[in-house]
N, C-alpha and C positions, 0 to 999 in steps of 0.2 A: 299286736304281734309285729315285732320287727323283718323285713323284707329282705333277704339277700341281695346283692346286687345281680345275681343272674336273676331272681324271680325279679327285678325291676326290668330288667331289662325285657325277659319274657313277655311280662304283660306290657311292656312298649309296645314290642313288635308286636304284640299281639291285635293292641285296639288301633296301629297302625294299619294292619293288614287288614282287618275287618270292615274299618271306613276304606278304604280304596276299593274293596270289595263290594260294598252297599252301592259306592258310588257308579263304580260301572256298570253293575247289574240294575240300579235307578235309571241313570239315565238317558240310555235308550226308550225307556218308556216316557219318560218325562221330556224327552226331546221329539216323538212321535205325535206325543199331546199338544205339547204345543206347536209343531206344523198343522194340526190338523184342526185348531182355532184360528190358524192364522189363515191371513188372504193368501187364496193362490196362485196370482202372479205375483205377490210380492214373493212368498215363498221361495218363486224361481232364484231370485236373487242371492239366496241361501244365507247364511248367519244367522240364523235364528237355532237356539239352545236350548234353554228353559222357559222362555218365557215368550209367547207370541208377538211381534213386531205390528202386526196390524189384525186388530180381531178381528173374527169375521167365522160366523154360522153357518155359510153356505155349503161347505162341503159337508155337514151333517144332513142342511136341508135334502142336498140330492141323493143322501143315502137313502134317507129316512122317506123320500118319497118314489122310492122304484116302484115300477110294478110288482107285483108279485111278493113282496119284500113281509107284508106278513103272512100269507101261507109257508115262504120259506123258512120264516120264526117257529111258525106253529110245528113245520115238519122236523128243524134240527132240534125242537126241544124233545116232541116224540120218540124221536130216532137215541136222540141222547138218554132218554129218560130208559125207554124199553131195552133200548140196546144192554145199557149198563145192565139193569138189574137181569137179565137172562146171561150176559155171559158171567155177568158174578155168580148166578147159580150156578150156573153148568159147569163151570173154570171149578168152583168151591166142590160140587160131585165129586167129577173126576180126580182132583187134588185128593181128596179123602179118601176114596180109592185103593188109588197107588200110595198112599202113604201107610194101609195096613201092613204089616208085619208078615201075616201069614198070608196075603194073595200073593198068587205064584208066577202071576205074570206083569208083576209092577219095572221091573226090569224093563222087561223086553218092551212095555207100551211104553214109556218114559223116555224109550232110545228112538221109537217108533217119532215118538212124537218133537224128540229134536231132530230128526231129519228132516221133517215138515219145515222148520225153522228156514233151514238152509235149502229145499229145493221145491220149486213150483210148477205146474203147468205151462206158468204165460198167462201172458191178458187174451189172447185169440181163445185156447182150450179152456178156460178161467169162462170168457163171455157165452161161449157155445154150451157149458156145462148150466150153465144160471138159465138161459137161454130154454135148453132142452128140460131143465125142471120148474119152467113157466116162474123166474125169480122177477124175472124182468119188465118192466113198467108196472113194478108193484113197490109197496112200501116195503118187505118184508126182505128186499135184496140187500137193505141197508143194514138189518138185524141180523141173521140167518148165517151170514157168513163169518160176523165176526162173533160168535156164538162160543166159539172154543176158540184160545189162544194158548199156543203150546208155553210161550213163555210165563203168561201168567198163572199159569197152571202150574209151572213146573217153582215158581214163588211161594204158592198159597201153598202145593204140597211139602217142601221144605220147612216152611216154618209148622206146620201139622207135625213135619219129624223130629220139631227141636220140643215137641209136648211130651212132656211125660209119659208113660205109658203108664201108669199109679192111675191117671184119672180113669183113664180108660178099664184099665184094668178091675180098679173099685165100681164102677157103674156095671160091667159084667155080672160080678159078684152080687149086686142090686138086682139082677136079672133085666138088665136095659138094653135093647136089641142094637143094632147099627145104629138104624135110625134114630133112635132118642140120643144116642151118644157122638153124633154129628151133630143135631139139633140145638142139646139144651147143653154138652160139654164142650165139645171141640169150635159152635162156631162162635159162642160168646168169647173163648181166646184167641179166637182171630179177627177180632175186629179191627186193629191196625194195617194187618196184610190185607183185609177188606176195603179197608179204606183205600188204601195205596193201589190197589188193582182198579177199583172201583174209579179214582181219580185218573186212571191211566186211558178207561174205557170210554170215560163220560169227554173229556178231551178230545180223545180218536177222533168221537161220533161228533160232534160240536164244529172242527175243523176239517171232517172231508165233505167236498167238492165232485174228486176226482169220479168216484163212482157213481155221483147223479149225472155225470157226462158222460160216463159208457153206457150207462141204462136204464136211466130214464130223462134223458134228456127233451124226450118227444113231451112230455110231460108233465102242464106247468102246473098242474095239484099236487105233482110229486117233487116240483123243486126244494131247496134249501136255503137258509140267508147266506151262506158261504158261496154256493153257488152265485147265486143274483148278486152278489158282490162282484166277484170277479168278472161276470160279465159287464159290470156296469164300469168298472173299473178300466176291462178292455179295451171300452167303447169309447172311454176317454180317451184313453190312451191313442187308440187309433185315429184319430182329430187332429192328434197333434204329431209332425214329424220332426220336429225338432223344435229343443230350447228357446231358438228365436223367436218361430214360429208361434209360441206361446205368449213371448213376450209384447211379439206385436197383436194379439188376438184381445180383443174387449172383454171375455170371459173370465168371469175368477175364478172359477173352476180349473184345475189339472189335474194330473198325473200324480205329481208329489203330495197332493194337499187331500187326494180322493183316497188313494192308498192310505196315506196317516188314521185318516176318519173312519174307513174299513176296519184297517185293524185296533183301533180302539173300539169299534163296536163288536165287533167278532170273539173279542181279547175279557171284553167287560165281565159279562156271566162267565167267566169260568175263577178270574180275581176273585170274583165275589164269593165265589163259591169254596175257593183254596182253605181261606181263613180257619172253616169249621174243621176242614180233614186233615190240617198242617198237625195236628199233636199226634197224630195214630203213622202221616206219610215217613217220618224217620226212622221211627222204632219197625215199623212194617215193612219197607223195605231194606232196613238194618237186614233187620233177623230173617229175612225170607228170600234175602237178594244171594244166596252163596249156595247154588244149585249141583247136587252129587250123582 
């Protein structure tokens, strides 16, 4: 088939824009990787791109041997693992829900629950609340909170409203109660928006930090590897007060070189993990992402 010259041109710009595209979403990470093989005083020196200037292991050795560095593995796999599948269930409930026809108060909980979006307590009334229901110096403060999320809820139940009501409808007719028809109808056709919410949660839980330092920070069975990162990270950092100061120091360890190796190790398992849920994350957040 012969090409018009606007379809040539089209698909010019098109695999034009698409490599310039690849490329800069690449190469921040392929420029991360390789500081964080390279030595890290050379590093100071900076021009390094893609490919490491002077190799060097060290700043994985020092990740790879902190304290604490596998209970904190053990605790964000935990946290990631349980976190997700409880708020996919609870999210997927509630979604179901509010997405019937004839409950009468799907309205008002839906409104209920985008206000939550937009207004909070505070981290003081937030600590004092977790506090007061004994959440804290426990593993459970990690799970618990993020149990429902008003946004992912208000995803999962929209695309529940772009299904048909025929399925539903005929399984009635079957004599199949809620339950069966949440179960064996509605959530095998959301498996895309599962995946996609599911990718969104296991993420969350994987990269916070910030909550094992309000409450459980006493606590080094209850640490995290995001945490003990950052601490260790800190520690470098605090060594050094400037550039020079680096340069003149006999250590190949820094700042730039400790960061890079962090977050290539922090970054890995969830890469690894994207591949399998990338055919369900477009069409799931397509069709789920336009909330009424």
């Amino acid at each position: 088939m012969k090409l018009s010259t606007a379809d040539i041109a089209f698909y010019t710009f098109n695999t034009i824009f698409m490599t310039v595209f690849v490329i800069v979403t690449l190469y921040p990470v392929l420029n991360t990787l390789a500081i964080s093989f390279n030595d890290g005083l050379d590093a100071l020196r900076g021009g390094i791109y893609l490919i490491p200037r002077k190799f060097s292991i060290k700043s994985y050795v020092t990740v790879l041997k902190k304290d604490d560095l596998l209970v904190g593995a053990y605790i964000s796999v935990a946290r990631t693992i349980v976190g997700t599948l409880l708020s996919l269930v609870t999210c997927a409930i509630l979604a179901f829900i509010v997405s019937r026809k004839n409950f009468l108060f799907a309205r008002h909980l839906s409104l209920f629950w985008v206000i939550t979006m937009y207004v909070n307590g505070g981290m003081i009334p937030i600590f004092l609340l977790y506090k007061g229901l004994h959440l804290t110096n426990t593993f459970w403060v990690y799970v618990i909170p993020g149990m429902v999320s008003a946004f992912n809820m208000l995803v999962i139940r929209t695309y529940m409203n772009g299904i048909p009501d025929s399925f539903e409808e005929s399984a009635q007719l079957d004599g199949a109660g809620y339950t069966t028809i949440f179960l064996k109808i509605i959530s095998p056709l959301c498996k895309p928006v599962y995946a996609t919410i599911a990718l969104f949660v296991a993420v969350y839980q994987w990269n916070s930090w910030f909550d094992v330092m309000l409450y459980n920070r006493m606590s080094s069975k209850l640490t995290t590897l995001q945490y003990e990162l950052m601490k260790l990270l800190a520690s470098v950092t605090s060594q050094s007060t400037s550039a020079q100061s680096m340069k003149n120091s006999t250590s190949s360890i820094t700042p730039v070189s400790m960061r890079a190796a962090a977050t290539i190790v922090t970054m890995l398992p969830i890469v690894c993990i994207y591949p399998f849920l990338q055919q369900y994350f477009v069409s799931g957040l397509t069709l789920g992402g336009v909330k009424e």
